[in-house]
C-alpha atoms as one frame of an Amber mdcrd trajectory, in Angstrom:
protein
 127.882  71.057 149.071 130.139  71.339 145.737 127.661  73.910 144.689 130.253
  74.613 141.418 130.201  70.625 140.514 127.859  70.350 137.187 126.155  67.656
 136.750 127.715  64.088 134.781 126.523  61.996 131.689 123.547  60.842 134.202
 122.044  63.968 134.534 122.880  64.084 138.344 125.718  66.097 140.603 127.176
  65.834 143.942 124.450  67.645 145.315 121.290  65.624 144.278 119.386  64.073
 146.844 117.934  60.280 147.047 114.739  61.677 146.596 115.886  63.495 143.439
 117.583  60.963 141.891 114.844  58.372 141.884 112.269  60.731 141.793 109.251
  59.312 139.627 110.389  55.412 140.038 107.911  53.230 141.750 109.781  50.254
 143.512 106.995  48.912 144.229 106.890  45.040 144.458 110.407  44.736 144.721
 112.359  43.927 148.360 115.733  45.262 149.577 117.928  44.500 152.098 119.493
  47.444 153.893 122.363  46.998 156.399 123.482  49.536 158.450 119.545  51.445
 158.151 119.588  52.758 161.451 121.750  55.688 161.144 123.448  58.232 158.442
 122.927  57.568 154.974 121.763  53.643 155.719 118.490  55.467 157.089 117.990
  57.833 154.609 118.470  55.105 151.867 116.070  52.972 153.580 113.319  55.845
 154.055 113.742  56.641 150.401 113.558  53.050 149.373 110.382  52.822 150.936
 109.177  56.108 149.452 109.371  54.584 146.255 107.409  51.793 147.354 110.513
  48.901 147.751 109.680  46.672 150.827 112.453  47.449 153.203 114.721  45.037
 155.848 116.216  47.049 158.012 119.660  44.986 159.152 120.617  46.380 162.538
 122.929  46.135 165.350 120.843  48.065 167.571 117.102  46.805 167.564 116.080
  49.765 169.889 117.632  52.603 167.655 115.891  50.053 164.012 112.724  50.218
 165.494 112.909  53.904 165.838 113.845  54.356 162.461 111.042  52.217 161.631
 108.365  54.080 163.351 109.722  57.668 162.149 109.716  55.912 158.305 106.139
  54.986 158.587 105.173  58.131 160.439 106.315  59.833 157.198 105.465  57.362
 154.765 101.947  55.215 156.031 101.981  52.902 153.329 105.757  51.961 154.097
 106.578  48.351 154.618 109.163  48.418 156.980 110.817  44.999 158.871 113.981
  45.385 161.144 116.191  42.201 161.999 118.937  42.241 164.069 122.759  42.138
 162.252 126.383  42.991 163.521 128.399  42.556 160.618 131.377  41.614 162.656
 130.140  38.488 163.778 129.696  35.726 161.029 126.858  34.082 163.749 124.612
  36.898 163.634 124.832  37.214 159.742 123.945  33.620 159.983 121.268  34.348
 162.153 120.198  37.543 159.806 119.674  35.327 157.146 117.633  32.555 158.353
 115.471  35.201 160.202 115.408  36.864 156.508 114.609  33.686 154.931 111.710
  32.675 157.341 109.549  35.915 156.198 109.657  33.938 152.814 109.785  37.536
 150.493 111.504  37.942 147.590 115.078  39.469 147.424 115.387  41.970 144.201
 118.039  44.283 145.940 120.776  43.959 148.615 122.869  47.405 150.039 125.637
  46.509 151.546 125.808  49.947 153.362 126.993  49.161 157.294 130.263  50.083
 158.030 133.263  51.221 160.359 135.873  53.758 159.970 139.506  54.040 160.982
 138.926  52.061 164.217 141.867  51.571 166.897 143.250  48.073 166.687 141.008
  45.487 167.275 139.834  41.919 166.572 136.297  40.481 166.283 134.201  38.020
 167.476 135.356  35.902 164.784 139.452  36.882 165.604 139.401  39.033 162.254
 140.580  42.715 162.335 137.657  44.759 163.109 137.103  46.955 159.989 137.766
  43.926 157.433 135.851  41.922 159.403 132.501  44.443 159.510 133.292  46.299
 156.367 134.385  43.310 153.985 134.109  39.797 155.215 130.566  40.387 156.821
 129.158  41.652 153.740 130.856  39.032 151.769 129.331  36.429 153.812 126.108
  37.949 153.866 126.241  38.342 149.789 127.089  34.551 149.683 124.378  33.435
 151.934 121.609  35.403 150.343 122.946  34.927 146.168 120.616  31.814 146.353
 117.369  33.563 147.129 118.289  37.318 145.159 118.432  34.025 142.012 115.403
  32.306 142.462 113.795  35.647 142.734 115.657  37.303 139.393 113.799  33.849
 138.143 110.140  33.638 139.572 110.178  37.237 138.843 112.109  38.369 135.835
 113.401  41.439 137.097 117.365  42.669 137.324 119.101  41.610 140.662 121.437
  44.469 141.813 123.650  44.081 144.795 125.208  47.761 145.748 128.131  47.787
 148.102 128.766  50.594 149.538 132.611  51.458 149.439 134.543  54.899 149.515
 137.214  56.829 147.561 139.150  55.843 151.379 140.001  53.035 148.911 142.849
  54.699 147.096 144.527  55.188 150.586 145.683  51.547 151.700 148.810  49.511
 153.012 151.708  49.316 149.914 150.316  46.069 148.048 146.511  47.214 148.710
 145.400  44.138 150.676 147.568  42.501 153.386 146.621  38.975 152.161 148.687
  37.210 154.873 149.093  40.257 157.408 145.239  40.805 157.936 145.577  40.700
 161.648 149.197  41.777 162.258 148.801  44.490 165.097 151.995  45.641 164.571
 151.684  46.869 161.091 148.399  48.785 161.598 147.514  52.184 160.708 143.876
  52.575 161.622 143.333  54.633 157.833 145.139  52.222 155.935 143.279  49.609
 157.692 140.003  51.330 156.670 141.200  51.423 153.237 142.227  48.022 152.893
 138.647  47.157 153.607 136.944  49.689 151.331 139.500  48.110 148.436 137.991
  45.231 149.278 134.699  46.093 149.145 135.304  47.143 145.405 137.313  44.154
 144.490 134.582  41.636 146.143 132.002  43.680 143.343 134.291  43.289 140.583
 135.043  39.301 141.054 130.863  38.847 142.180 130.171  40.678 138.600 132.757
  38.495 137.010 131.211  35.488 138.043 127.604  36.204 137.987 128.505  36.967
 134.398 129.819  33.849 133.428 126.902  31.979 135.337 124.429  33.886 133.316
 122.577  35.309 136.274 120.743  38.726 135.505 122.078  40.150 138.988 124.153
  42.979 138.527 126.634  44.436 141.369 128.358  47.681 141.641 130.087  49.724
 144.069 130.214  53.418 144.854 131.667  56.109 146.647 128.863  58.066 148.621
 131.232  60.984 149.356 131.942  62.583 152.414 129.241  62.684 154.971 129.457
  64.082 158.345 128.365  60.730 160.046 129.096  58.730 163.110 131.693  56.830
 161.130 134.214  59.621 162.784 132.991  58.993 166.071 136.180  57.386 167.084
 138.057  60.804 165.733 136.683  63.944 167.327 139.171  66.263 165.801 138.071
  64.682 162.746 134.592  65.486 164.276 135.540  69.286 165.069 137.387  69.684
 161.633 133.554  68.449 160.143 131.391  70.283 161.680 132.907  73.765 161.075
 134.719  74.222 157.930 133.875  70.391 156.674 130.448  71.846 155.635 132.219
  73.209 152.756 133.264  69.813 151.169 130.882  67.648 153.149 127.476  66.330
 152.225 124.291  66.119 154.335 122.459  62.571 154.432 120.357  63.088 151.892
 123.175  63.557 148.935 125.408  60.690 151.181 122.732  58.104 150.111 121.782
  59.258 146.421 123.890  57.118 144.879 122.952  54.023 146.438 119.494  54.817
 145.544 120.316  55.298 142.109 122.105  52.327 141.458 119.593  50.742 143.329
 116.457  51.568 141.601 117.506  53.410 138.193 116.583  52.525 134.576 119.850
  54.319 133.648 121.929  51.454 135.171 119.903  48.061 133.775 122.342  46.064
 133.063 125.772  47.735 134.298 127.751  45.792 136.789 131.391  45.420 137.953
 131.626  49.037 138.025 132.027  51.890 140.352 130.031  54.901 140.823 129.985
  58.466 142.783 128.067  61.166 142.489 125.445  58.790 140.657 127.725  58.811
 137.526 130.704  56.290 136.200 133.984  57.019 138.103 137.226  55.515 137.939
 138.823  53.663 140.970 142.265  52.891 142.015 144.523  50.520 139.508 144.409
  48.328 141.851 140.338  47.251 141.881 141.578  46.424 137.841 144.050  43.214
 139.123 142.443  39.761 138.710 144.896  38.156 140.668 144.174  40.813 143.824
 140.689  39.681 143.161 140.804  36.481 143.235 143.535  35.981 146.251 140.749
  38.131 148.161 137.940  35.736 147.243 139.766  32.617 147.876 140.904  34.224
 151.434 137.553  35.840 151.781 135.552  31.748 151.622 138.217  30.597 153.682
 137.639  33.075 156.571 133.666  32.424 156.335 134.245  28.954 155.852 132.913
  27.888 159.396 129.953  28.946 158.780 128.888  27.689 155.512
């Protein structure tokens, strides 16, 4: 994939692997929190997570397809440590759920990926009555962050070691409704556009990382978060689109990458010396990159956060 794309300031391209790009780093000790881990690049992350010795939670809608995962991790890797827990980010009860079941194995929290998402879904609502993709790709993960900060601080204290929450976002960012987030039109059927929708939610996904790092900042906290774009992978995210699908799996191989570049810069922003101590900022091909204008307006921000608790408020 990109085989003419040199490699950036970090020493790493669009066509390093997971494995490359944390190759010699020894996780061990530390715990992560992967959602999304049993399929596409939430699986590979996890497996090389656990290569690298991190103690991996699998988050999962599907126990049967986790626990599959699971078993093919540890087939590869005996000395993984592998847990799977139940999540479907588009239902603020089951993130509830997640995180008491999380909290009960009483481990550590040094990393959370927020990696589980949905793309370009028709119109729909969720169990919660909130659009489907800002409810799975956003306000789930925004929930989940808020319910788990606690613990990921307590740990960054008993242990003195960087927090870093990674949430997974795409370049789908830049493509959105006119004003970038529909503050007041978030379920308004008749105004959707199943890409712009996606967008919205991927915008929001970076804004949610810029206004965390803002405040985590002011607190003191030594948790970092940043976002990223993991490029173009020929997932399951098109399932809904299968001339998207055809268009993929022929000529797409051109422009597209496999799994194993798809979660490289999670892993790296995960686990990486290189990044100690960045935050608020957005990544791709493991290296700086420069979002929309948009992810750079306070006020966006901060309307999204204040809408954002609101929505989750029920179940705080």
């Amino acid at each position: 994939m990109w085989p003419f794309h040199g490699r950036g300031p970090s020493g790493f391209s669009s066509s390093s692997t997971a494995e490359e790009v944390t190759e010699g780093l020894d996780g061990s000790g530390l715990t992560a929190i992967v959602t999304g881990a049993s399929s596409g690049i939430g699986t590979e992350t996890a497996r090389v997570l656990a290569l690298r010795g991190v103690h991996v939670v699998m988050g999962v809608r599907n126990l049967s397809a986790g626990h599959n995962v699971k078993e093919a991790i540890i087939k590869d890797i005996p000395t993984a440590k592998v847990d799977v827990l139940e999540l479907d980010l588009s239902s603020m009860a089951s993130v509830k759920k997640f995180t008491s079941l999380f909290v009960s194995l009483n481990l550590p929290l040094n990393i959370l990926i927020n990696n589980a998402g949905i793309l370009a879904t028709p119109f729909m609502c969720s169990h919660d009555g909130i659009e489907l993709q800002f409810a799975t790709n956003h306000i789930g993960h925004f929930l989940l962050t808020h319910l788990l900060l606690e613990k990921m601080k307590n740990t960054t204290r008993s242990c003195n070691v960087e927090g870093r929450i990674v949430n997974v976002s795409s370049d789908g960012h830049r493509l959105t409704y006119l004003n970038g987030i529909r503050l007041d039109k978030i379920n308004d059927k008749s105004g959707y556009y199943c890409y712009f929708a996606y967008g919205q939610s991927k915008l929001a996904n970076i804004l949610h990382t810029v206004e965390l790092s803002r405040r985590l900042k002011e607190e003191g906290v030594n948790i970092t978060a940043n976002s990223l774009h993991p490029g173009v992978i020929a997932t399951n995210l098109f399932r809904h689109h299968g001339f998207v699908n055809a268009i993929l799996g022929t000529a797409g191989k051109l422009v597209t990458k496999n799994v194993h570049q798809g979660a490289a810069t999670t892993c790296y922003l995960a686990l990486h010396p290189q990044v100690k101590g960045v935050t608020g900022k957005y990544f791709s091909n493991s290296n700086l990159a420069t979002p929309s204008s948009r992810t750079s307006d306070p006020d966006l921000a901060s309307k999204l956060w204040d809408l954002s608790m609101d929505m989750i408020s029920s179940c705080l």
